[in-house]
Structures are given as structure tokens and as C-alpha cells.
C-alpha positions as a LaTeX table, in Angstrom:
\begin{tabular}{lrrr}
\hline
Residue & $x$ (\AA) & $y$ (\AA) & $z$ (\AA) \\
\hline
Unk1 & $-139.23$ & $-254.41$ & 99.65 \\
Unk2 & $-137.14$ & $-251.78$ & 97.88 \\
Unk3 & $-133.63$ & $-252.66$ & 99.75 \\
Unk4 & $-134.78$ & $-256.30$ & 99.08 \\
Unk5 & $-135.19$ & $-255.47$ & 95.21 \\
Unk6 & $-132.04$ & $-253.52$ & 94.91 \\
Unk7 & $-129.83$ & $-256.39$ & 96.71 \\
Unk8 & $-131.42$ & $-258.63$ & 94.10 \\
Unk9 & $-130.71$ & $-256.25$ & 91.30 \\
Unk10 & $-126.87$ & $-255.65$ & 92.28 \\
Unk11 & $-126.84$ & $-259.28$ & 92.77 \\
Unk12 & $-127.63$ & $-260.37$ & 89.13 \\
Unk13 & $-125.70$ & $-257.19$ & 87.67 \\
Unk14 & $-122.52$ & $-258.92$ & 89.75 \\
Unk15 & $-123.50$ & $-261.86$ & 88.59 \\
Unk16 & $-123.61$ & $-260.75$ & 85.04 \\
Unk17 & $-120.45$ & $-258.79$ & 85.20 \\
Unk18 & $-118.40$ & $-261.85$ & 86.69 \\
Unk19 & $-119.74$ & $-264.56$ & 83.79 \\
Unk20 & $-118.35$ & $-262.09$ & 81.22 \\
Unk21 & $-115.45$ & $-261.74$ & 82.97 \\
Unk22 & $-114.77$ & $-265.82$ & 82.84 \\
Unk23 & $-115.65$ & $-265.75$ & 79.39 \\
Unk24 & $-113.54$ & $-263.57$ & 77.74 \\
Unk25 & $-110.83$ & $-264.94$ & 80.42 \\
Unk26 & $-111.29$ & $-268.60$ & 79.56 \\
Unk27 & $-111.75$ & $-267.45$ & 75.99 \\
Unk28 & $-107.93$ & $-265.63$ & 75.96 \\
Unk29 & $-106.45$ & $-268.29$ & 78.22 \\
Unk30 & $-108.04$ & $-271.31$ & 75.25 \\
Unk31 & $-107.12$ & $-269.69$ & 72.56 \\
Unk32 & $-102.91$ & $-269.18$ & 74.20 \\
Unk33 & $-102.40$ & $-272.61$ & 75.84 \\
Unk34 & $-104.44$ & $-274.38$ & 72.44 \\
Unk35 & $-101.90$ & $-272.25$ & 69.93 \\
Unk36 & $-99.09$ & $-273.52$ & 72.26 \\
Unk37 & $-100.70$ & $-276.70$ & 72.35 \\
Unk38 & $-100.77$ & $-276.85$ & 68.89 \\
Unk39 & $-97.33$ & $-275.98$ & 68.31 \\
Unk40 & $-95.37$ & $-277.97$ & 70.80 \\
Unk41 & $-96.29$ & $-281.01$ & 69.43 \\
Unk42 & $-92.95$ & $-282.81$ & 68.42 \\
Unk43 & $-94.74$ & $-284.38$ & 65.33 \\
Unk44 & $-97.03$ & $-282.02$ & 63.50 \\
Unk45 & $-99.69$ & $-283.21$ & 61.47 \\
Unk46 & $-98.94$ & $-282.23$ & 57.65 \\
Unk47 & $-101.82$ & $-282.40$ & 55.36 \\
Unk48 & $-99.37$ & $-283.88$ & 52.28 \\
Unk49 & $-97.91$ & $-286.24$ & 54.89 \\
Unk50 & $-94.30$ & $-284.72$ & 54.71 \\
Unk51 & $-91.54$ & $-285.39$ & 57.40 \\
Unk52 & $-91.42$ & $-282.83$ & 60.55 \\
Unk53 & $-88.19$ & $-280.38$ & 59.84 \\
Unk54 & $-85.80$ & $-281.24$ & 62.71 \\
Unk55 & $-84.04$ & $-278.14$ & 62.40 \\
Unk56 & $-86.96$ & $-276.29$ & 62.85 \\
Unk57 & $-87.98$ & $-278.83$ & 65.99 \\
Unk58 & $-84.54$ & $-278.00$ & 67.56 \\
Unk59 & $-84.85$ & $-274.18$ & 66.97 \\
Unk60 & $-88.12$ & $-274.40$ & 69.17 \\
Unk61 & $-86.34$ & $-276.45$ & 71.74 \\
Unk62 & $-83.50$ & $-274.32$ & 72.56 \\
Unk63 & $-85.03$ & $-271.09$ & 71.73 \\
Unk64 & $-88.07$ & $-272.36$ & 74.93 \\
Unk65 & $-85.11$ & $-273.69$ & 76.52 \\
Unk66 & $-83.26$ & $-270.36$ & 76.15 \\
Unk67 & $-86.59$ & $-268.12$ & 77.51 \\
Unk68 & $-87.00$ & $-270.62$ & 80.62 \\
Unk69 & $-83.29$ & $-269.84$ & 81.50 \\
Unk70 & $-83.83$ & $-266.39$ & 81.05 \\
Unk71 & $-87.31$ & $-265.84$ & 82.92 \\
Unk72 & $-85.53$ & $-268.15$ & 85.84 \\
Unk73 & $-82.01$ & $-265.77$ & 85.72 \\
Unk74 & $-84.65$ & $-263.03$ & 85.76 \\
Unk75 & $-86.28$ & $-263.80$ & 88.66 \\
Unk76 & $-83.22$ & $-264.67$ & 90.54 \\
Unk77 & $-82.03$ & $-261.23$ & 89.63 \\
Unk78 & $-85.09$ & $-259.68$ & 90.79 \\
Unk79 & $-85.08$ & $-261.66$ & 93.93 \\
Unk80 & $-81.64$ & $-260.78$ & 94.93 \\
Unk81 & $-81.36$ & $-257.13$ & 94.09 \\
Unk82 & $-84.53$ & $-256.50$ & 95.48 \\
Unk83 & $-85.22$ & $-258.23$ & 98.70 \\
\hline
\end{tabular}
């Protein structure tokens, strides 16, 4: 009955230790795709109803633009100098 209890015992305390991993996981992976979320919308809501800035819409574009070029370049690097 003892082995019996400790398998049970290890078994919740895994149990335990795996739901509060998924929480704080889910909770850091909600909170960075719902800011990106938020601000990749092309028309952002503006609580006095003013007009988007475009400049500041094209600054996001090129600089994610710019970063996805980069991380791909990157990798290619990577790829090539070490394999």
C-alpha cells in the first residue's frame, strides 16, 4: 500500500507541477501574441475618433519587414557557416 500511495503522491505533485507550468506559459504566450495583436492592427481604435498616423503605420511595416529579412539572412547565415 505504501509504493501504491507514493505513486499516487508523485502523481498529483507531477500533476501539480505541469498545470503551473501551462499557466504561467499560456499566461506569457497571451499576454505577447494579444500586445502584438493589439498593435498590428492597421486601424487602431482611438477613443477621440482621430485618423490612424500613416507614417507611423509604415514605420511598423518596414521596420517588421526589416526584422523578418534579418531573422531569415540570419538563419541562412547560420545554416551555411555551420552545417
Amino acid at each position: 500500500m505504501a509504493d501504491k500511495k507514493s505513486a499516487e503522491e508523485r502523481k498529483r505533485e507531477a500533476d501539480s507541477l505541469l498545470a503551473q507550468a501551462e499557466r504561467e506559459s499560456e499566461t506569457f504566450l497571451r499576454t505577447t501574441f494579444t500586445g502584438a495583436a493589439k498593435s498590428g492592427r492597421s486601424e487602431k481604435a482611438d477613443p477621440d475618433g482621430a485618423e490612424p498616423d500613416r507614417i507611423e503605420e509604415w514605420g511598423t511595416r518596414i521596420g517588421r519587414t526589416a526584422g523578418a529579412i534579418f531573422a531569415v539572412g540570419l538563419i541562412i547565415y547560420l545554416v551555411v557557416t555551420y552545417f
